[in-house]
N, C-alpha and C positions, 0 to 999 in steps of 0.2 A: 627165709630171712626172719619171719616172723619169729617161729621159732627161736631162732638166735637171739632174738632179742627179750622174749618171753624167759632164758635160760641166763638171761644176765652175760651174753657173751659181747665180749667188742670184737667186731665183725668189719667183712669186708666186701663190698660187692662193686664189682668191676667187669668194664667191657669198651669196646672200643664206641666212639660218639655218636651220641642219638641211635644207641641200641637200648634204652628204655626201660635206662637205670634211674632216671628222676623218676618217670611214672610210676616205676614200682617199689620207689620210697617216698614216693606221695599217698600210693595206695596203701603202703605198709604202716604208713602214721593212722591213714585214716580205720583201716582195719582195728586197730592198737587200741586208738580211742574210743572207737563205739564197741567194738566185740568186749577188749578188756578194760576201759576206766581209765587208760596207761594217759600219760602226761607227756605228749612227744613234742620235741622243737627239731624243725629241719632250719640248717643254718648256709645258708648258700655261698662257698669260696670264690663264685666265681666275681663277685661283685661286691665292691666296698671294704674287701679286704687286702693290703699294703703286704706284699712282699718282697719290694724293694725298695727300701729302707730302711731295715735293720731290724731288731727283736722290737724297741720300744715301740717304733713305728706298727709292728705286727699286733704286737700283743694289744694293743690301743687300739685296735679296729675291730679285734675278735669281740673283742671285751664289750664293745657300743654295738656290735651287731647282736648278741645274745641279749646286751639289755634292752633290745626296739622290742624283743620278740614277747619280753614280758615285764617290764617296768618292777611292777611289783614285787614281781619275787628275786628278779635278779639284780639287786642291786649297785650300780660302777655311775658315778661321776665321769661324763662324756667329759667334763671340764678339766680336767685331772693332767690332757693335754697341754692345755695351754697355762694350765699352773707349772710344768714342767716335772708334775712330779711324774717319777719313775713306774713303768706301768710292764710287768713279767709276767711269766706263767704260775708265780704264786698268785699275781692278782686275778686270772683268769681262775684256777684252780677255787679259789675262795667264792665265790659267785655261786658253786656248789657246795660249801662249806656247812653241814648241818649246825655246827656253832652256831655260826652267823644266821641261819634262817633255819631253827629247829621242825617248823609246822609243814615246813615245804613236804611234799613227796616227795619219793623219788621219782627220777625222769628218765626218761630213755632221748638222746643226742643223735642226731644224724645230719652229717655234716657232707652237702652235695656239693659236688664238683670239687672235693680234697685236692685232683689232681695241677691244681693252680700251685701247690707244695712243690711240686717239683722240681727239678734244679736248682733250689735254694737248700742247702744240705746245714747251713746254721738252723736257719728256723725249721725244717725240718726236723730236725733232732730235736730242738727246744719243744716242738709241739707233739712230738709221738713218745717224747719222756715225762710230759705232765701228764698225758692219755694215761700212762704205765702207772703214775702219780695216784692219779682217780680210780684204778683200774685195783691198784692196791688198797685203796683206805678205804674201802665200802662200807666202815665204820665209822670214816669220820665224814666221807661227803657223799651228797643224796644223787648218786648217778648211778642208775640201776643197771643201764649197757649204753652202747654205744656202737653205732655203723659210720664207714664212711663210704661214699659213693665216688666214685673216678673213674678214670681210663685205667688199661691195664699199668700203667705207670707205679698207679700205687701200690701192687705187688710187694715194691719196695719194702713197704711199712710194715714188712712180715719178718724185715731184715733186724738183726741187733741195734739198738742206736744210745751210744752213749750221753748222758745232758752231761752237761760241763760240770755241774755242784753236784753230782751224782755220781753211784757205785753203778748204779742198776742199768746194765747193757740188754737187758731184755725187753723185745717188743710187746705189748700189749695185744696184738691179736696173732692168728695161729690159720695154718691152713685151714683147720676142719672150720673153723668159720668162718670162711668166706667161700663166694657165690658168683659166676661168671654171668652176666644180662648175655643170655642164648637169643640168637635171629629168629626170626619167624621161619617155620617150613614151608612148602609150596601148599602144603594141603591147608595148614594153618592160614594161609592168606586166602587159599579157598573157600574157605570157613567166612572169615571177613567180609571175603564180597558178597555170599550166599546170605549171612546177615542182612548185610544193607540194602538187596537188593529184596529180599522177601519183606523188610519193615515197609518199606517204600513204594511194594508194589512193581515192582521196573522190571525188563529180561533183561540181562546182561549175560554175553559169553563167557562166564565163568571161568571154566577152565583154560580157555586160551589164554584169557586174560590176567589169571592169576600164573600161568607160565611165565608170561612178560616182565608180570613187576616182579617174578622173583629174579627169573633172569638179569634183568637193571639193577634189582637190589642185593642180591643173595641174601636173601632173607633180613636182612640190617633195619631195625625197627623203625627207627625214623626217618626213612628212604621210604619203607614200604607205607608211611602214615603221612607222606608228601606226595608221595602217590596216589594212595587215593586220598589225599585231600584234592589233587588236582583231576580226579573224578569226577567228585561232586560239584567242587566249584566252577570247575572252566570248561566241564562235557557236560554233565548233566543237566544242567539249567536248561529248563525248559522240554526236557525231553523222559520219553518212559521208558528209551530200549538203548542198547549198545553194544553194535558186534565187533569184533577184533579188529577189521576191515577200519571202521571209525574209531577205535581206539588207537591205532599206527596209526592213523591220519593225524590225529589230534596232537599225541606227544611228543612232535617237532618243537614244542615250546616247554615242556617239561625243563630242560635246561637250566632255561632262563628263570623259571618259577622256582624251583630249588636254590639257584640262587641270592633268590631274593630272601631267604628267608635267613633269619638270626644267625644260628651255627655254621649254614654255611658259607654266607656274608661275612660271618670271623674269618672263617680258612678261608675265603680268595682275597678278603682283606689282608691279610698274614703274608701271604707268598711275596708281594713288593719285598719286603722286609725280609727273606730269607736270608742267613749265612750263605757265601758261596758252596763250604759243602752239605749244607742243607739242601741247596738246589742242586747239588751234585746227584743223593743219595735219593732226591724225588724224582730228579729226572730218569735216572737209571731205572725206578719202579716205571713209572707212566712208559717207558718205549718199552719196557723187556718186559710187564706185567708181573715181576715179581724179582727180588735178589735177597743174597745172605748178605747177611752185615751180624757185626756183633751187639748184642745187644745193650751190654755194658757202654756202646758208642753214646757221650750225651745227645751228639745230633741227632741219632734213632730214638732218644727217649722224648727229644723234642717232637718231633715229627709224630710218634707216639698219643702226646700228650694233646697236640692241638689234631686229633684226628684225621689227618693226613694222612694215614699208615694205619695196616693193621698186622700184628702178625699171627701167621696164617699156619705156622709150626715150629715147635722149638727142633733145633738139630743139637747136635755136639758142641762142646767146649762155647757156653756161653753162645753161641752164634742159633741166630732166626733167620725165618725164611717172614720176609715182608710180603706185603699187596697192597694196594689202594684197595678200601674197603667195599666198594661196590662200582662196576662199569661205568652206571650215571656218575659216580662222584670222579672217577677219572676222567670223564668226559667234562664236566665242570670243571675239574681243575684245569686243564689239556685247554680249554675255551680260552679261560681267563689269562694263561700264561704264553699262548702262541701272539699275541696281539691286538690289533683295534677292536673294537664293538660294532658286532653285525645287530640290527633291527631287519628282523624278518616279518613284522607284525603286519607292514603294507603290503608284502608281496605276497602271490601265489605261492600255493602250497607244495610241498612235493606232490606225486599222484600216491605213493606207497614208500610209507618211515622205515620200509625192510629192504628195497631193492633201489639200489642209485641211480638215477637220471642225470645221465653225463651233461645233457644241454641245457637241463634247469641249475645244476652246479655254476655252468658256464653263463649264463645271462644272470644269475645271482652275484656272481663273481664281477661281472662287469660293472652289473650295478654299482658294488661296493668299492672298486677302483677308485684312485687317485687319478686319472686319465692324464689331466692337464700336468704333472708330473713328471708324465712318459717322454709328454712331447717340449720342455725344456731345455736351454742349451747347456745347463748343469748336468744331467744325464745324457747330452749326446754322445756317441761315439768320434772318434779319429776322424773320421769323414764328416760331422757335423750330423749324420742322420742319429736318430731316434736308437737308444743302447735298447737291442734286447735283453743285455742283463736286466734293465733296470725294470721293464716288463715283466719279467720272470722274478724276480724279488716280490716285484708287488703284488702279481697273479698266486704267488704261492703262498705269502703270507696270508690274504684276503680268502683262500681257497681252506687252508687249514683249521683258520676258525669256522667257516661256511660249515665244513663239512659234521665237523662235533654240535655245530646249533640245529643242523636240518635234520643228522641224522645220529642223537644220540645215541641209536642202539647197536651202531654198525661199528665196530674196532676195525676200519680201513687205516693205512697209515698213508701220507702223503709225498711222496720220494723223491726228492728234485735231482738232476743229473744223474741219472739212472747209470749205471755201471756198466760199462761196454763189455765186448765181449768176441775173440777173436775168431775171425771165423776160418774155414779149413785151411788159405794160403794163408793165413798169419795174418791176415788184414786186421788192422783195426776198427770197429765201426762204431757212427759217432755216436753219442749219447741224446738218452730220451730226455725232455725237460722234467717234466713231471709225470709218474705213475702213482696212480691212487689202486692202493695194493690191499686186500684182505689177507687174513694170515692163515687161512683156511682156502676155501672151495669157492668162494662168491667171488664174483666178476669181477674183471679188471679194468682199469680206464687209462688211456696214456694221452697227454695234451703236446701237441706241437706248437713252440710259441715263436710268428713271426713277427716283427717290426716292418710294414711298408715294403714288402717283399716285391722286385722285378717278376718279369714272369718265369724268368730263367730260374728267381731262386724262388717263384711259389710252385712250381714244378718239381724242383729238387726235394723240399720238404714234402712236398706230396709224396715221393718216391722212399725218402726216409720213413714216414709214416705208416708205408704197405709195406718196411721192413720192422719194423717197431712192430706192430699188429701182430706178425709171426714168430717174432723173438719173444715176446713177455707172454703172446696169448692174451692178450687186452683186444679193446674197442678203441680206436683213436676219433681223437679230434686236432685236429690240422689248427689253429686258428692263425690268422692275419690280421693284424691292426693297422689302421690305415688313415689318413687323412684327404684322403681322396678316392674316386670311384672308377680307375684307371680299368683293375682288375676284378669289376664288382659281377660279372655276365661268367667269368672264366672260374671252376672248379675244380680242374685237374682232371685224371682219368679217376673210372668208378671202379676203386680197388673194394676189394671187401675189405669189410669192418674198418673202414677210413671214411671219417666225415670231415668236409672242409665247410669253413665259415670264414666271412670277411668280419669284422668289428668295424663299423665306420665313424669314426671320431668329428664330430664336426667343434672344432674350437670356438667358433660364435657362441654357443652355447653351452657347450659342455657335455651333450647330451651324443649317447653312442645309439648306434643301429647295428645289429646283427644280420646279416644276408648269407641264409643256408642254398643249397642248389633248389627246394621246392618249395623256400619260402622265408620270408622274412621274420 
């Protein structure tokens, strides 16, 4: 990029978000100014700049933000607003006007996060036909080149674009100048950690570890540099060593820390707000981990734009292959959009962030219940008892988010009313409530969910259960919810890989008890 800009070219450099395209047009200014003397202004779209509200509106905000960055030299009346006079891409144009300001140098422009342009196709064109504008009179105004930094969105800008007072359908930049922000490789984050951990004195499991955050990240810059910020910040304090072992212990909160931070607090802020097929074309990514769409679709370039989406290969006639950019951000997203907010910060931890602990899922899961809910005459059934649907709604939604906060790194999917399936006389048999399914090789889990079961029908589910267990090839849990301790001594038979639990609900309180056959 340097180069490109040393060569007086208007350039483009693009990648999907927080792959560490700001960082390296903050390094490229700063490079610019101390190696060559250069004059650079980075102008940031993603803030204070009006793209809906029409050209005046637009051009009015470009104009006041290039004048904060230097008073002196570039001259614009912020006031110019409110006198109503008329404010376009001549007036923006003229700010570089060597007329107007002969002593100026020339400058080099680099304008972060362009990809805010998008979907607006008036000002879009208004502003990549003054670029063309500048781009042309290097005799009459002092803009020596010019970058702009986005999403791959702005690809676009490579496209013809006609201005309305103008002949000139030619864009201002060209492939050979522009520049894709590449991920980090596994060795490259190897590098990173071998750094920090030789300044600092520490062991850390190197190689394991930089397995993992590539794995979580695929390489995606700003994933891998929230990664180990949550290293340093929330494992290392206080400590000189750290093996893989305590690293999977640790990044059950990973999540929630990614969350919190700016870009990705825009995108889970954003999702409420989605177009229904917005939500169509994200949901189809987060269950299937990847689909074609076309890319000309605006929704894909939305989706695109607010880094949601990355895509992963161009195919034929216009049409991409999508992905969610990296597993943790699909997991982030998956958290945010299945339901309520788990706080896992008071309770035990998993034992291991790699292998799933069916009975810690299940006493986390209860925690987080709505209990008193269950047992309402709004949710009872025909007969006035307790609906297992309405257990099973709740168990499953509560269980969905559980499992993306405890166990980010594991792609299980969660599958209620499991699909039956006939067996040699044509029987039909009933369906499992829930199976927590990996898409590979790692273990399977299946939940039997009773309401206040007789013992006639905690027998039967017992027996369902040592049929479930051999049909998916899972581990079951039988569970009973209950308001009373009729059946709290009584387990069923000791089938393999079928565990039975009672849930004891006491209404005074609110508060449940879990009683397994060898312990509470």
């Amino acid at each position: 990029m340097v180069k490109f800009l040393l060569d007086g070219k208007f350039s483009l450099l693009y990648g999907h978000r927080q792959s560490g395209k700001s960082t390296t047009a903050y390094a490229v200014k700063e490079w610019l100014e101390n190696e060559y003397d250069k004059e650079v202004y980075i102008i940031t779209f993603s803030s204070g700049i009006v793209t809906d509200e029409g050209l005046n509106e637009f051009w009015h905000s470009v104009c006041a933000k290039i004048q904060s960055l230097n008073a002196n030299r570039f001259k614009y009346n912020v006031f110019d607003k409110f006198a109503q006079t008329s404010v376009s891409s001549n007036t923006f144009e003229s700010l570089f006007s060597k007329h107007n300001n002969p002593s100026a140098k020339d400058c080099i422009i680099i304008i972060d996060e362009a990809s805010y342009l998008a979907g607006n196709q008036k000002i879009t064109e208004s502003f990549i036909s003054s670029l063309r504008v500048l781009k042309d009179g290097r005799g009459q105004f002092n803009v020596f080149s010019f970058m702009l930094v986005g999403t791959e969105i702005i690809r676009e800008f490579l496209l013809s674009h006609q201005r309305p007072d103008s002949v000139s359908i030619i864009s201002p930049f060209s492939d050979e100048a522009s520049m894709v922000s590449s991920c980090f490789s596994e060795v490259e984050i190897s590098m990173l950690l071998f750094q920090y951990s030789a300044e600092n004195n520490f062991t850390i499991h190197i190689k394991h570890i930089a397995e993992d955050i590539y794995y979580l990240t695929l390489g995606h810059k700003g994933l891998v540099g929230l990664c180990c910020s949550f290293l340093e910040t929330q494992i290392m304090q206080g400590k000189n060593k750290l093996t893989i072992d305590e690293w999977n212990e640790a990044t059950y909160g990973l999540p929630e820390f990614i969350r919190g931070k700016a870009t990705y607090e825009s995108i889970v802020r954003t999702l409420p707000s989605l177009s229904e097929e917005r939500k169509r074309i994200l949901a189809k990514v987060l269950r299937s981990k990847s689909d074609v769409v076309s890319h000309d679709n605006p929704n894909v370039k939305f989706l695109l734009a607010e880094g949601m989406i990355v895509v992963e290969r161009k195919l034929v006639n216009e049409e991409v292959l999508i992905r969610c950019a990296a597993p943790i951000l699909r997991n982030v997203i998956i958290y945010q959009i299945l339901g309520p907010s788990i706080d896992l910060s008071k309770s035990p931890k998993p034992d291991n962030a790699r292998t799933i602990d069916a009975k810690w899922m299940l006493e986390r899961t209860i925690e987080n219940l709505s209990l008193q809910h269950i047992f309402t005459d709004k949710t009872s059934n025909s007969s006035g008892e307790p609906s297992e649907y309405a257990f099973q709604a709740e168990f499953i939604t509560v269980m969905k988010n559980l499992l993306s906060a405890a166990y980010p790194k594991l792609l299980y999917r969660v599958l209620p009313e499991v699909k039956e399936y006939d067996d040699d006389n044509g029987n039909r048999r009933q369906r499992l409530d829930i199976l927590i399914k990996d898409s590979m090789w790692m273990e399977s889990f299946g939940f039997e969910l009773v309401v206040g079961a007789s013992l006639k029908v905690f027998n039967e589910h017992c027996e369902r259960s040592k049929k479930y267990a051999q049909l998916h090839q899972c581990s079951m849990l039988m569970v009973n919810i209950c308001i009373d301790k009729k059946l709290i001594n009584h387990f069923g038979p000791d089938y393999e890989n079928v565990t039975t639990v009672h849930v004891v609900y006491d209404e005074s309180n609110g508060r449940a008890e879990l009683v397994y056959k060898d312990r509470k």
